[in-house]
N, C-alpha and C positions, 0 to 999 in steps of 0.2 A: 420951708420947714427945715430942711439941711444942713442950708447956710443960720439959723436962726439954733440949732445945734452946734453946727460946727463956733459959731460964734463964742458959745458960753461954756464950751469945753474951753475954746484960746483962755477966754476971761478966768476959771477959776484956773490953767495954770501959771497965769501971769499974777494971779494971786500970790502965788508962792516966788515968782521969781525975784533971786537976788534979796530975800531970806534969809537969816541964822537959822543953820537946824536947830530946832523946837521950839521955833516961833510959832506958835496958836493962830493961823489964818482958818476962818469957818469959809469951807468951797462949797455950799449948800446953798439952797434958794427959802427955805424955811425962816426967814429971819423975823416975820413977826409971830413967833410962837414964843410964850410966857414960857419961863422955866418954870418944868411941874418933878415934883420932886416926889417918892412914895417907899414906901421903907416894908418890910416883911422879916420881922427878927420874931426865931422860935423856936423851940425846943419840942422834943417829941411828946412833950402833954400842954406844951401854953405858947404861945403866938400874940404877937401885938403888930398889929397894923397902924400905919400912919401915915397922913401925908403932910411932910415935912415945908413948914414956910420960909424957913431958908437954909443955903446948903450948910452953916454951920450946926445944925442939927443934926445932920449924918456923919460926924467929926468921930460921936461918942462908939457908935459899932465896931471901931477899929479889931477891940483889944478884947472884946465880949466874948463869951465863955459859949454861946447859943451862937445860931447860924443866921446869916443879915442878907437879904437881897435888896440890896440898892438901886432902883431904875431912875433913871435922870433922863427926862423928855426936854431938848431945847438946849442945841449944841452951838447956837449963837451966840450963848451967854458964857463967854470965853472967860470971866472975872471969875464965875464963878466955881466951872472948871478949872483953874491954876489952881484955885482956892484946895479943892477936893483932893486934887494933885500931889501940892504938899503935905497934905494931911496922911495920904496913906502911900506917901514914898513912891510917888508914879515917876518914872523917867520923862523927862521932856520931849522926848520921841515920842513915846507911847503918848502922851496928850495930844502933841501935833497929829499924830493920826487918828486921834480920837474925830476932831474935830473936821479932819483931810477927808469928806464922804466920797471921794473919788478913790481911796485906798481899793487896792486889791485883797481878797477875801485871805487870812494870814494867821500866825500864831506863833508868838515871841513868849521865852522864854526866861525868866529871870527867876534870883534867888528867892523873894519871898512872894513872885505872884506868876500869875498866867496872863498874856493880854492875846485876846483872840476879838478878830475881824469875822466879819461875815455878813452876808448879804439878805433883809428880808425882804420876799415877793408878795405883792397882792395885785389886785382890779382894785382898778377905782371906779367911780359911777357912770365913767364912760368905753368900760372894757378896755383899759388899756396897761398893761402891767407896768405898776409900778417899784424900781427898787429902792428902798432904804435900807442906809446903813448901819449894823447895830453893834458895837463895840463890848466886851466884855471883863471884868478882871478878876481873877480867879486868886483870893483870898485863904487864909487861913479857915477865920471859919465865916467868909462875906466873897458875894459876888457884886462887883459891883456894872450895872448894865448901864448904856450910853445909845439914844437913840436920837433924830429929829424935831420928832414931834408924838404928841400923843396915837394913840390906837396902835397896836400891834399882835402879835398872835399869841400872847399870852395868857391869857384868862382863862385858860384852862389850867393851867398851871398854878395861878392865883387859888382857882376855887380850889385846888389838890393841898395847897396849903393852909387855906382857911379851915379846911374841913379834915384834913386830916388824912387823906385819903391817900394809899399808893406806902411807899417804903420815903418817900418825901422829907418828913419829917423828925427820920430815924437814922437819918443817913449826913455825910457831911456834906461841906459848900460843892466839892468837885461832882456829888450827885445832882446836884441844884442846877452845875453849867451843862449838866450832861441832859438834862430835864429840859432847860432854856433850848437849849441847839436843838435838841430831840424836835420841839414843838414847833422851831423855823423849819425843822428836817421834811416834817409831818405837812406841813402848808407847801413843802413844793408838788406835793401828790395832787393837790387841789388845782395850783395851779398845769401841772401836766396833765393833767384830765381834760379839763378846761381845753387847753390848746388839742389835745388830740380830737376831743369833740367838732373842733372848728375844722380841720381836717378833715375830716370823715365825713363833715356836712359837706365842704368845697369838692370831697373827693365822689360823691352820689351825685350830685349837681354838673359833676364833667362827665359822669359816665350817662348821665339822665339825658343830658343836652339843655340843659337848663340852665349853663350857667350864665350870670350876667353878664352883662358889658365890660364892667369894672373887676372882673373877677381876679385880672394882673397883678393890681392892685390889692385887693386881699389875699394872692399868693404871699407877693411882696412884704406886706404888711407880714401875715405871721411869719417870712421866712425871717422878719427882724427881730421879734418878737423869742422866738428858738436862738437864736445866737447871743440875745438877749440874755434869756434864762439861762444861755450852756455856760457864758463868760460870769455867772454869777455863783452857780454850781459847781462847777469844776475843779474852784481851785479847794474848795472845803474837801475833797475828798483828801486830798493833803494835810490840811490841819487834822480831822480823826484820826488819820494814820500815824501822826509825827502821834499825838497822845497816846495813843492802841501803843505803840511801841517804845514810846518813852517810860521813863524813871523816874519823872520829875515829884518831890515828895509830896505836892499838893494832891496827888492822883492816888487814889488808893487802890489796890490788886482790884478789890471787890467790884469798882466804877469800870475796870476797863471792859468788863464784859459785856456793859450795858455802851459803851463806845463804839464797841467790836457790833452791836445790832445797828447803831446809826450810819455807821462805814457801810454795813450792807443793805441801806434803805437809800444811802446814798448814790451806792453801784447799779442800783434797781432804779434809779430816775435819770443817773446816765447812761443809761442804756435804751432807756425810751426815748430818752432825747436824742441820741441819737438815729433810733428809729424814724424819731419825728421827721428829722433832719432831714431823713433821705428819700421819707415821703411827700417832703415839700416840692426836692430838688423833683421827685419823680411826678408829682403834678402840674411844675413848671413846665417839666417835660411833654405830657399830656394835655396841655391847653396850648403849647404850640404846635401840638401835633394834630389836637383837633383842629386853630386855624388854620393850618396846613390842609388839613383836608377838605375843609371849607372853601379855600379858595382851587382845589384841585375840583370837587364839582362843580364850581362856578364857569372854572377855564374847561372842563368837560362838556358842560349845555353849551358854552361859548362855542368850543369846538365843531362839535356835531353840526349845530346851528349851520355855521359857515358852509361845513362839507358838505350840508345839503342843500345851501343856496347858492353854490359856487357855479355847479353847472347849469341849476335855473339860469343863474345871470348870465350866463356864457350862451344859453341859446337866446335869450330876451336882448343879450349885448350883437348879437349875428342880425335879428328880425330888424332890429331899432338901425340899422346902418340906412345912409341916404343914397345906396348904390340904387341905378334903377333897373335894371336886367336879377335881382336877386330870384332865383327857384321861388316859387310857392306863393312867389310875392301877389299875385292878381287869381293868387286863390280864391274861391266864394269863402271857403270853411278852412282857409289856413288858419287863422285867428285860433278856432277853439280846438284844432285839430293839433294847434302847438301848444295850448293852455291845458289837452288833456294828455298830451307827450311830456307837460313838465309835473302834472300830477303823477304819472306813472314813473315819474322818477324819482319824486318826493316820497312814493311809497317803497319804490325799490328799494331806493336807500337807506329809509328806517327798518324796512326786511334785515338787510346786511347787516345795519350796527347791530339791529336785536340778535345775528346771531350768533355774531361776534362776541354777545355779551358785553356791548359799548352802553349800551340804556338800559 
């Protein structure tokens, strides 16, 4: 599995090597996902939903008076991306990392837009977290969203616009990216739950003595899984801040407040991650401690064991000689008179360790 990792990390950066910067290479493994296109332009009393059948339909939002969420599923389709590109004045950087899913979580700055990176987490149907990557561009009055493939953690968001609900609809585009991030912000609590539940289970099962064979193994495993999440978390706490503290004119006074709540929802998940973190390394700690001990009673009944068959053998090694002059030797009752001389020492000797506190 490592090498089968390590492999397709080489592959998408040799993707890129020896490149023009803003060459469009997709590093993703999503490649047969149809491009699905879906529109959200609206105003605070009327909304029109769509899904768009090709990207020259989303050309017209540019310049529109009302506020446009553009989401685009299917970053394989590199044609069609350029397309989008030139339409709304994207720098050919910004496309290349649209498309770059290996990008670190980020947020570039230019005269007429926002482009912000970031990382969204889920399970998939085999518990296993998965990231993808969701690109953003923060418009006049349009955001335009960039993800893989369909399903994402939006649809709460969707129905807050369809229905109207929240300050959503009354607000400009910079509350819409503030809304989008809010909702990845909100799904990493889900998943930090999630993982600290797994902990707590692994962490009763070592103090129970119950835990499995494999249980290494699912240390291992979540301690991948926490590094996981932290290299995908962490760096967002930098992009909220560079916003919270910026001037950029796309951001209005009003949004940063609502910024300033996802920076501290952000500070609130690393800090449990980090918690996590240290109860991993601290249950590592304790399932080598319990085989530690495990093997300390074993070498302990081992121990004992010996100490008390040492002098059996040593009188049973003296009777067994083929001297013929030995004491005792043409006794009637040496036999059991030395079988009840090696019982009273097999008890003596358990006397001792018991009081030793050895058993």
């Amino acid at each position: 599995m490592r090498k089968r990792i390590a492999k397709k990390r080489t592959q998408n950066h040799k993707k890129h090597t020896g490149k023009a910067p803003g060459t469009l290479v997709y590093t993703g493994t999503k490649n047969d996902k149809p491009l699905h296109i879906e529109s959200f332009d609206y105003e605070k009393d009327s909304i029109r939903e769509k899904i768009l059948t090709n990207i020259e339909d989303a050309f017209a939002f540019k310049d529109t008076d009302s506020v446009t969420w553009i989401n685009i599923d299917g970053l394989n389709s590199i044609k069609e991306i350029e397309q989008i590109g030139t339409q709304y004045d994207l720098h050919p950087l910004v496309l290349e990392d649209i498309v770059n899913t290996t990008q670190r979580p980020k947020i570039d700055e230019y005269d007429d837009y926002l482009f912000v990176v970031l990382k969204m987490l889920y399970y998939d149907k085999d518990e296993n977290i998965v990231i993808e990557q969701v690109s953003f561009v923060l418009g006049k009055n349009y955001v335009l969203s960039f993800q893989e493939s369909e399903g994402d953690v939006f649809d709460n968001i969707r129905e807050r616009i369809r229905l109207g609900n929240g300050r959503i609809r009354g607000l400009k585009s910079d509350y819409l990216l503030y809304a989008l991030i809010d909702a990845v912000v909100d799904n990493y609590f889900s998943i930090i739950e999630t993982l600290g539940n797994k902990i707590e289970d692994l962490e009763t099962d070592l103090f129970a003595g119950n835990a499995k064979e494999d249980i290494n193994i699912e240390v291992q495993q979540l301690k991948r899984e926490i590094l996981k999440v932290r290299r995908a978390i962490f760096p967002l706490r930098e992009i909220i801040n560079r916003i919270e503290k910026g001037e950029h004119p796309l951001i209005y006074k009003r949004t940063i407040t609502y910024f300033r709540d996802v920076y501290d929802h952000l500070i609130q998940v690393s800090e449990n991650i980090d918690i996590y973190r240290e109860m991993i390394w601290s249950l590592m700690d304790m399932y080598m401690t319990t085989i530690s001990n495990r093997m300390n009673e074993v070498m302990k009944v081992l121990t004992i064991m010996s100490s008390i068959f040492i002098p059996l053998t040593f009188l049973a090694g003296i009777y067994g000689m083929n001297f013929e002059y030995i004491p005792e030797l043409r006794y009637r009752y040496g036999y059991f008179v030395l079988l009840g001389v090696m019982f009273l020492m097999f008890l003596g000797l358990l006397y001792y360790f018991k009081r030793k506190k050895w058993l």
